[in-house]
C-alpha positions in Angstrom: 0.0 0.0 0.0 1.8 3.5 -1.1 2.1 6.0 1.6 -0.2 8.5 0.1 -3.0 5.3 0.2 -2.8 5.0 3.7 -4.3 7.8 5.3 -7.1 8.4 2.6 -8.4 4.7 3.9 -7.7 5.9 7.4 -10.0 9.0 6.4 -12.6 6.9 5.1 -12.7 4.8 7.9 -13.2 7.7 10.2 -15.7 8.9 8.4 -17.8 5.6 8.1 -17.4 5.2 11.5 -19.2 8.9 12.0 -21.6 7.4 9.8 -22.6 5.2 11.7 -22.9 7.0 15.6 -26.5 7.8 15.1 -27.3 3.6 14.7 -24.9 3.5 18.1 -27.1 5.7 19.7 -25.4 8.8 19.5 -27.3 12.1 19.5 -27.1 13.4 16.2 -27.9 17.1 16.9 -25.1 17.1 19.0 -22.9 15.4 17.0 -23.7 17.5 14.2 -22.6 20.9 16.3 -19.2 19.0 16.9 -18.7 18.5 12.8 -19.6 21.9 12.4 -17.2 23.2 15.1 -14.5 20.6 13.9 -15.0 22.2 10.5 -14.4 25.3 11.5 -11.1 24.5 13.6 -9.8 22.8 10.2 -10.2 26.0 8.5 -8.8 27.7 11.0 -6.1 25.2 11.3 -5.6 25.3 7.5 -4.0 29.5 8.2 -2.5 28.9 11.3 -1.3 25.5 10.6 -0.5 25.7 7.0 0.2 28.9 6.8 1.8 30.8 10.2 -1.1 33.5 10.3 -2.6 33.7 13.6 -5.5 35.0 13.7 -7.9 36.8 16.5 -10.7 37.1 14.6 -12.3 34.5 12.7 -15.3 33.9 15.3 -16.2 37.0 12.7 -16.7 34.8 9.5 -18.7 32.3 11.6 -21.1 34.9 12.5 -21.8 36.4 9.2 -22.1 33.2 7.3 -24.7 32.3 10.4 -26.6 35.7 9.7 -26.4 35.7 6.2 -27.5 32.4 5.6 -30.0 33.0 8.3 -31.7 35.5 6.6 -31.3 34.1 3.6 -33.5 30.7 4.1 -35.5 32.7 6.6 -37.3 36.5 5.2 -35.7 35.4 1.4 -36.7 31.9 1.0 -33.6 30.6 -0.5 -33.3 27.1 -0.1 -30.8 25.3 1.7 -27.8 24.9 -0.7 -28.3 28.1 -1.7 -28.6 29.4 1.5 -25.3 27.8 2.5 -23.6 28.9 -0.3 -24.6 32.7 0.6 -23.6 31.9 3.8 -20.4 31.1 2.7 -20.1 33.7 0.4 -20.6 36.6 2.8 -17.6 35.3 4.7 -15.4 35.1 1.9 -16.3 38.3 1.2 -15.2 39.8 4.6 -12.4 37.5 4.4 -11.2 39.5 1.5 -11.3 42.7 3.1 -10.1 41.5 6.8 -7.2 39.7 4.6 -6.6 42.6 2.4 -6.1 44.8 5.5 -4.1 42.1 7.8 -1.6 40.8 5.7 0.0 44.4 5.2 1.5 43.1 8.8 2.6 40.3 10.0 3.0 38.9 13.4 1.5 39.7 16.9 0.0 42.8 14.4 -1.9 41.0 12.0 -3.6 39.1 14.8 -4.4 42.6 16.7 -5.7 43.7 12.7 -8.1 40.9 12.9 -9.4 41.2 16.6 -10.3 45.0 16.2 -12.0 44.3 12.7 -13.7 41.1 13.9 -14.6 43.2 17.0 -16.1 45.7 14.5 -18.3 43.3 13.1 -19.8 42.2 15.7 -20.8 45.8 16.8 -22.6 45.9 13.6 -24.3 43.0 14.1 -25.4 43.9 17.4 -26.9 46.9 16.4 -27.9 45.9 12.7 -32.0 45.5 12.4 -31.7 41.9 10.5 -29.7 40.3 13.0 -32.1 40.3 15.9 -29.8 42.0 18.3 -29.3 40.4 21.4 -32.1 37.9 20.9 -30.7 36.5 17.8 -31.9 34.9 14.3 -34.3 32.8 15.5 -36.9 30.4 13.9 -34.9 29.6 10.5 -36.3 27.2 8.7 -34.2 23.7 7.8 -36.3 23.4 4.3 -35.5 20.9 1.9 -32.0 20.2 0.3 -32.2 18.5 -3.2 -35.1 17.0 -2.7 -34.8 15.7 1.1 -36.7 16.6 3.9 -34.3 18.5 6.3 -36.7 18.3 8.6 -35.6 14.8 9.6 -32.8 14.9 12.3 -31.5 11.6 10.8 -31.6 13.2 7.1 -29.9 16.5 8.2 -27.3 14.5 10.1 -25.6 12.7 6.4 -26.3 16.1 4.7 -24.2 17.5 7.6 -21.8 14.5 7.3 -21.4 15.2 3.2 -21.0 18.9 3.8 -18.0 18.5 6.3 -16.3 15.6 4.2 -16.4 18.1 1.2 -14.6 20.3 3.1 -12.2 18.3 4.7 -11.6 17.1 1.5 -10.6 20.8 -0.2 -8.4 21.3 3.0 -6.3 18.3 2.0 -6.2 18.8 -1.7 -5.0 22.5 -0.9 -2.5 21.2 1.8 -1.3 18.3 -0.6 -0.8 20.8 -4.0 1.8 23.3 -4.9 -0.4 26.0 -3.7 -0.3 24.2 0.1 3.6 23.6 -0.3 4.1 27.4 -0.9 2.0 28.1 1.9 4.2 25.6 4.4 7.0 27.1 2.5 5.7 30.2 3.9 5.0 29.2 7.1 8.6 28.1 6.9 10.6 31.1 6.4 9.0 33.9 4.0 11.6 35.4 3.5 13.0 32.7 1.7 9.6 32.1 -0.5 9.8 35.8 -1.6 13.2 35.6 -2.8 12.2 32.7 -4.6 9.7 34.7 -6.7 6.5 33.9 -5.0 4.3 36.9 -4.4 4.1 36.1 -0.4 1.0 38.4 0.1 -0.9 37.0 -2.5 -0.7 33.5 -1.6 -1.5 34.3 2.0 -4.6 36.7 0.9 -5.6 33.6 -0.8 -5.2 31.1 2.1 -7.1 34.0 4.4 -10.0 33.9 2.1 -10.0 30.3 1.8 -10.0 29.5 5.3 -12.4 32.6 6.0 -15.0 30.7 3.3 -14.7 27.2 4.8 -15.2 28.8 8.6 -18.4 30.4 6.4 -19.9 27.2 5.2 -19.4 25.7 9.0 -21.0 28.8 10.7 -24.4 29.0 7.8 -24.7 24.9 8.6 -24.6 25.5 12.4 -27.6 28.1 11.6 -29.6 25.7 9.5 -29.0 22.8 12.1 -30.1 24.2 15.3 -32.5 26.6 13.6 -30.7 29.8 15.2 -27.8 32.2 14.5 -26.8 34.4 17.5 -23.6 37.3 18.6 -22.0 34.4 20.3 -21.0 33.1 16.9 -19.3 36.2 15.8 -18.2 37.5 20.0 -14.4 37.3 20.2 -14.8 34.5 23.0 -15.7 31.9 19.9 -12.2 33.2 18.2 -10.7 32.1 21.7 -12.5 28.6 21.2 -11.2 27.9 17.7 -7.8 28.9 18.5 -8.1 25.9 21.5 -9.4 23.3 19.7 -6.7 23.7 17.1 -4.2 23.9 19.8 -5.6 21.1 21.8 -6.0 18.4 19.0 -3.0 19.3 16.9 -1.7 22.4 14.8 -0.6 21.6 11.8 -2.2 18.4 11.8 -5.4 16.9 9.6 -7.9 15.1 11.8 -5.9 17.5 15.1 -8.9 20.1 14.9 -11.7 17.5 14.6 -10.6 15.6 17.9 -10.2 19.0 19.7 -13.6 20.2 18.7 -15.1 16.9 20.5 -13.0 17.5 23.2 -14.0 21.1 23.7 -17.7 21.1 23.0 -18.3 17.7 24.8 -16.9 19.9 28.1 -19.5 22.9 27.2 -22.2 20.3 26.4 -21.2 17.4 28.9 -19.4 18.9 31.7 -22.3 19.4 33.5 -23.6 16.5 33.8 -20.8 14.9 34.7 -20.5 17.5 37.9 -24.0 16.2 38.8 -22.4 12.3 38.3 -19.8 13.3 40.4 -21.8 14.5 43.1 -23.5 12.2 43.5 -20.9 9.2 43.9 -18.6 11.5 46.1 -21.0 13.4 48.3 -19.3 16.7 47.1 -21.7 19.3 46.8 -19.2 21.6 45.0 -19.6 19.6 41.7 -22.8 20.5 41.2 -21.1 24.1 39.7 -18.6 22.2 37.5 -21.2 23.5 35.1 -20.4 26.6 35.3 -17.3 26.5 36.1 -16.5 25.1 32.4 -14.1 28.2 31.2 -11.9 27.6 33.8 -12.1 23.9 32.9 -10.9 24.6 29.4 -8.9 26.7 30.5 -6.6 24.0 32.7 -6.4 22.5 30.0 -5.3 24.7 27.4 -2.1 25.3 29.9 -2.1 21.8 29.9 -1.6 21.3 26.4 0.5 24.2 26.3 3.2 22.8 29.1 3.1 19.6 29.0 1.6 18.1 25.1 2.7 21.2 22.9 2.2 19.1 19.5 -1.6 18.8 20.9 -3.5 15.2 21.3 -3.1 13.9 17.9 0.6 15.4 17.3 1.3 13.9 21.0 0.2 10.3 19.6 1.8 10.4 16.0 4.8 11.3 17.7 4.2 8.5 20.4 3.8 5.9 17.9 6.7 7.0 15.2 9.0 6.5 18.3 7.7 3.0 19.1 8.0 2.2 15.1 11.6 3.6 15.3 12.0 1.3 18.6 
């Protein structure tokens, strides 16, 4: 089997395997939030990763792609690709002019570039009539997607499923071409790439608008799943949240960003309930808040990650197991 086989049939097997939670008794509204969250984090991961631009502010193109597409299905009517794809859109559009503003610096300065404008955004939408304010986008209709009934939990769920493989699957062409070797190229040592001829800010206004459009098509699929698009998709908290799951399951890595989304909303989703489990089997009334206490949770572990598994969970484990193969 050639090297390049192997992981696509690893990827495949992942992916059946997702396939098949709902029939394991999984939930599949909340697994669906995690594949929109992993998608998301692989965008992301896809600039940071891929590319060496950090950046503060991409909870911004979530947001937009959740109001546009919001609006969209809900006072235009669209239906749901199209809605997506408007969704999408929107963010690549504000990807363009965040990218074309940001990439005139580089460093802890481009980052600050994208905060303040991502924090500008979100302003808007907070005052902007379409967006609801702080109530939100509500009530948007799933409608139909060619021909099936989105209405269905179990028929949104492989729609879901089909939309995140087709995006995985344009991260790893991008990473695997010439166009994803310039980037890592790069991400490498730019100076280098520019006095090879490559026009640096070009590619990486590229890469931003890319990743910018993929964190689109997550955040307008979010909207059309739970039926809501609100600030806390575009508040600078969620840029916080992206930036952890990448760091958590594995810069630079492919699957690194799904397995830190799980991690990270399982603790918003689960954490909870397993304070209450807690509880319960030790007497301690103090876990009852665990709940609440979930930031600081997170937050543990982010240092963790940080001091003690730098390469993240699945960088941690590849690195494990090429030591053991060496051994």
């Amino acid at each position: 089997m050639t090297p390049q086989r192997s992981p696509l049939l690893g990827y495949a097997a992942l992916f059946i395997a997702i396939a098949l939670l709902p029939a394991l008794g999984a939930y599949p509204i909340f697994v669906m939030k995690v594949l929109c969250y992993a998608l998301f984090a692989c965008a992301f991961n896809l600039l940071i990763g891929f590319t060496g631009l950090l950046s503060f502010g991409h909870a911004a193109f979530l947001g937009a792609a959740a109001y546009g597409a919001g609006h969209a299905l809900k006072v235009w009517g669209f239906p749901a690709p199209l809605g997506l794809l408007f969704g999408a859109a929107v963010a690549a559009l504000a990807g363009l002019a965040f990218g074309w503003l940001a990439i005139r610096r580089s460093g802890i300065y481009f980052s600050m570039i994208t905060l303040a404008l991502a924090q500008m955004l979100f302003f808007f939408f907070l005052q902007a009539p379409f967006t609801g304010g702080e109530d939100g986008l509500q009530s948007v209709p799933r409608g139909r997607f060619l021909g099936l009934d989105l209405a269905n939990d179990l028929t949104l769920y492989y729609v879901v499923l089909a939309i995140f493989i087709a995006g995985f699957w344009l991260i790893y062409r991008t990473v695997h071409s010439p166009f994803g070797q310039v980037l890592t190229s790069i991400r490498e040592n730019e100076a280098r790439a520019t006095s090879l001829g490559y026009d640096v800010e070009r590619f990486k206004l590229v890469a931003f608008v890319l990743s910018a459009a993929l964190a689109g098509l997550a955040g307008a699929t979010k909207t059309l799943v739970l039926g809501f698009a609100t600030l806390t998709d575009a508040v600078w908290t969620t840029s916080g949240a992206v930036i952890l799951m990448t760091l958590v399951g594995g810069m630079g890595t492919m699957v690194g960003p799904m397995v830190g989304a799980l991690v990270i909303v399982a603790l918003e989703n689960k954490i909870g309930d397993v304070g209450r489990a807690l509880a319960e089997l030790t007497g301690i009334a103090w876990f009852n808040g665990l709940g609440e206490a979930v930031t600081l949770v997170t937050g543990l572990i982010f240092i963790l990650c940080v001091l003690a598994f730098r390469r993240g969970i699945v960088g941690e484990a590849g690195a494990l197991l090429a030591r053991w193969r060496r051994a």
